[in-house]
C-alpha positions in Angstrom: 29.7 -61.3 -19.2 28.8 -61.9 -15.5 27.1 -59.5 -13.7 28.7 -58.7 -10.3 26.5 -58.4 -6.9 25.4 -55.7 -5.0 26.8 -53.9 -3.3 25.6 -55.3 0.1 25.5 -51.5 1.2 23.4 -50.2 -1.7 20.0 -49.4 0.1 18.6 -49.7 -3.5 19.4 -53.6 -3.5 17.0 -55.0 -1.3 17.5 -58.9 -0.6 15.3 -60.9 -2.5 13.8 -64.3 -0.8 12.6 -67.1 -2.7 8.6 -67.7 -2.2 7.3 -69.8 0.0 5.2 -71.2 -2.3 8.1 -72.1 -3.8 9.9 -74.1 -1.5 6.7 -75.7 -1.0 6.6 -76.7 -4.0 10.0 -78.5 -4.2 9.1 -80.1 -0.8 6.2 -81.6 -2.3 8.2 -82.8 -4.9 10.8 -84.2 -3.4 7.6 -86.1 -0.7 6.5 -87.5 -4.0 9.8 -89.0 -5.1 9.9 -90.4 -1.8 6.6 -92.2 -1.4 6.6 -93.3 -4.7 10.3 -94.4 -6.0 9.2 -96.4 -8.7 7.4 -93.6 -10.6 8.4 -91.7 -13.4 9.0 -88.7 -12.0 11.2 -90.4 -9.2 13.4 -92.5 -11.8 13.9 -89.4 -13.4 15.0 -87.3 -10.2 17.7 -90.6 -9.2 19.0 -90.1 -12.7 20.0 -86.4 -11.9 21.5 -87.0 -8.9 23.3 -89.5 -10.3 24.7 -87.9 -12.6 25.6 -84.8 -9.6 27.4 -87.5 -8.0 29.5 -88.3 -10.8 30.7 -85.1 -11.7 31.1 -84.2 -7.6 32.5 -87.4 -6.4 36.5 -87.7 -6.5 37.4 -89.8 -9.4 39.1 -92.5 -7.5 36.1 -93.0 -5.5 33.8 -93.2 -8.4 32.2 -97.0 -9.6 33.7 -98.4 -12.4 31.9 -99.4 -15.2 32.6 -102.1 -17.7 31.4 -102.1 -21.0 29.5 -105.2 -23.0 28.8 -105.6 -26.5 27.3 -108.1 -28.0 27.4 -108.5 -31.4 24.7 -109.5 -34.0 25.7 -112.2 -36.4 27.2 -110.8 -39.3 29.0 -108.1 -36.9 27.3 -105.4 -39.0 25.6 -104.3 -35.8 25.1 -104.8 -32.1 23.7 -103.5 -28.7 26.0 -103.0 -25.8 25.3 -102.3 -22.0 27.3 -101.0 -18.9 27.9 -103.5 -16.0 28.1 -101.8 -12.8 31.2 -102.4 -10.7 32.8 -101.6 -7.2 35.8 -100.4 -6.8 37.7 -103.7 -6.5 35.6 -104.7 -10.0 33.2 -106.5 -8.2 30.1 -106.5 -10.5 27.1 -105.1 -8.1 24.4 -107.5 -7.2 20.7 -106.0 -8.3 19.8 -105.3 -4.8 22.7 -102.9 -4.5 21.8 -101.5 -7.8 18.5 -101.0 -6.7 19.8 -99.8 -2.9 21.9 -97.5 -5.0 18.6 -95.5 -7.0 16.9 -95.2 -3.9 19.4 -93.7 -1.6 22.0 -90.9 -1.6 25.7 -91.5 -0.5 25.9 -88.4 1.1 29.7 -88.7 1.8 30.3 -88.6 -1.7 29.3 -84.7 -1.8 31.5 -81.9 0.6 30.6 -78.3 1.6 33.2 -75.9 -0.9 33.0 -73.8 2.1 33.4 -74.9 6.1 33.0 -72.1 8.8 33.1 -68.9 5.5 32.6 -66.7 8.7 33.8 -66.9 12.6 30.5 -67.1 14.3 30.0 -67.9 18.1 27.6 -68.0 20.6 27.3 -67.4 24.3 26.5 -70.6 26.4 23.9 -68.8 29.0 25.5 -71.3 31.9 28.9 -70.9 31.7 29.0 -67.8 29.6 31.7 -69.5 27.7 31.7 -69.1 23.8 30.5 -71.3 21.9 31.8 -72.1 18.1 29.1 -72.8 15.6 30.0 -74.7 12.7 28.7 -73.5 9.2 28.8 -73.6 5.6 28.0 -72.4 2.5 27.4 -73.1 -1.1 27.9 -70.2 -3.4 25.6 -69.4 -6.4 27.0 -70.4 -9.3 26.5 -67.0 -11.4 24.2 -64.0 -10.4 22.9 -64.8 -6.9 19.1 -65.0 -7.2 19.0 -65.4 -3.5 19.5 -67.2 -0.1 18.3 -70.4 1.0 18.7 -71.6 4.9 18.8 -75.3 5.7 17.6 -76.6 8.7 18.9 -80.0 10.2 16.2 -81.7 12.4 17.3 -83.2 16.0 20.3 -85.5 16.1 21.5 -84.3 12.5 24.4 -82.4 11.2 24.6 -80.1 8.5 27.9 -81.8 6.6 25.1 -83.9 5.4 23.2 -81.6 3.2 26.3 -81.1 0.7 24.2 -83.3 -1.6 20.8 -81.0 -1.5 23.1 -77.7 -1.3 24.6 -78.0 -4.8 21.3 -77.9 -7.6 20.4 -74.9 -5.4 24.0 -73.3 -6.2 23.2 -74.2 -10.0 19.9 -72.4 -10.1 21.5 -69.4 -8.5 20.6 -69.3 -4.6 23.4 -69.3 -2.1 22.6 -72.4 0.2 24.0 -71.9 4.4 23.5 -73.9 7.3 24.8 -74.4 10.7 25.4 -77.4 12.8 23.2 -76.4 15.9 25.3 -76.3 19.4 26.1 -80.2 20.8 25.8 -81.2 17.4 28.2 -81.4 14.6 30.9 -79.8 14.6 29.8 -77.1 17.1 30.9 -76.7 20.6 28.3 -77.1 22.9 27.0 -80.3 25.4 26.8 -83.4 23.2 23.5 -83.9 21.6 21.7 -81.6 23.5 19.3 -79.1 23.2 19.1 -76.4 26.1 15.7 -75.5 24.6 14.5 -74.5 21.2 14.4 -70.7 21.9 18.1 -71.0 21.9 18.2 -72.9 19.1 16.3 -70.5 16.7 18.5 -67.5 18.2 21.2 -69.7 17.2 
C-alpha cells in the first residue's frame, strides 16, 4: 500500500534533503563516465539510459531494429543479432552507433510537469512581472526528498528531462526553472542582470 505524504503543515514532518556527500558522489560518477567512456562502468551507465530512453521515448520516434539469425548447419541451433536502424530502415553506420553510446538525445525525454505553479518575478527596471518558467518531476512513490537543478549560462531547463527521471525513480522530486532571458522565461534575451538576481530567482 502506498504511503501518502505529509501533510506539508504537520510541524512534525520536517523536510528531509539529500546529503551533500551524496550528490557529490553522483557527480563524481557521472565526471568518471565522462572522461572515460570506454570503461566498464561507463558502458554500463549508456546501457541504462538506453534503456530510459526506450521506455520514455514515443514509440513512433523510437529506432527500429531488425532482427538476424544465422543458422548453424544442421539448423539445430544458431546465434542471432539486432541491426540497428533509423527510422526510414536505414541501417546505422558504426560511427552513429558509437555517436549514439556517448551522447544523450535529450529531446527524446519531456518534463510530465511545465509551470506545476504560477511563479513570477519583479524586473527591478521596469517593475514589470516577469514569468519564470519551471518544472517538475514527481517522485515515483514515497517522496524521499527534493532535488534542485541548476542550468549553467546560456542553458535551459527543458533539457534536463533526461537527468530528472532516475531521480523520480529513486524517490526525490526533481524542479528547476529556466532563469529570466532564458528559456521559456520572460525576461531580456540571454541576459543576466547580475547573479544576485539570479540566485533570488
Amino acid at each position: 500500500m502506498r504511503k501518502s505524504r505529509p501533510a506539508a503543515s504537520d510541524p512534525t514532518q520536517a523536510p528531509k534533503f539529500i546529503n551533500p556527500s551524496k550528490l557529490k558522489a553522483v557527480f563524481d560518477k557521472m565526471t568518471e563516465v565522462e572522461s572515460d567512456p570506454n570503461s566498464a562502468k561507463a558502458q554500463a551507465y549508456y546501457k541504462q539510459l538506453d534503456e530510459m530512453e526506450k521506455k520514455q521515448a514515443p514509440r513512433q520516434q523510437r529506432s527500429n531494429q531488425i532482427l538476424i539469425k544465422t543458422m548453424k548447419r544442421g539448423g539445430r541451433s544458431g546465434s542471432q543479432r539486432v541491426l540497428e536502424v533509423d527510422k526510414y530502415g536505414n541501417p546505422l553506420s558504426a560511427a552513429e552507433l558509437e555517436f549514439r553510446k556517448k551522447n544523450v538525445d535529450f529531446t527524446k525525454w519531456s518534463w510530465p510537469e511545465s509551470n506545476p505553479i504560477a511563479y513570477e518575478r519583479k524586473d527591478v527596471k521596469t517593475d514589470k512581472m516577469l514569468k519564470i518558467c519551471n518544472y517538475r518531476w514527481p517522485a515515483v512513490g514515497e517522496r524521499k526528498g527534493i532535488v534542485q537543478y541548476v542550468t549553467g549560462y546560456g542553458d535551459y531547463a527543458g533539457r534536463a528531462a533526461y537527468l530528472a527521471q532516475p531521480f523520480a525513480e529513486a524517490g526525490y522530486d526533481f524542479i528547476s526553472i529556466d532563469n529570466r532571458g532564458f528559456g521559456y522565461s520572460d525576461g531580456t534575451r540571454g541576459h543576466y542582470a547580475d547573479l544576485n538576481t539570479v540566485v533570488d530567482d
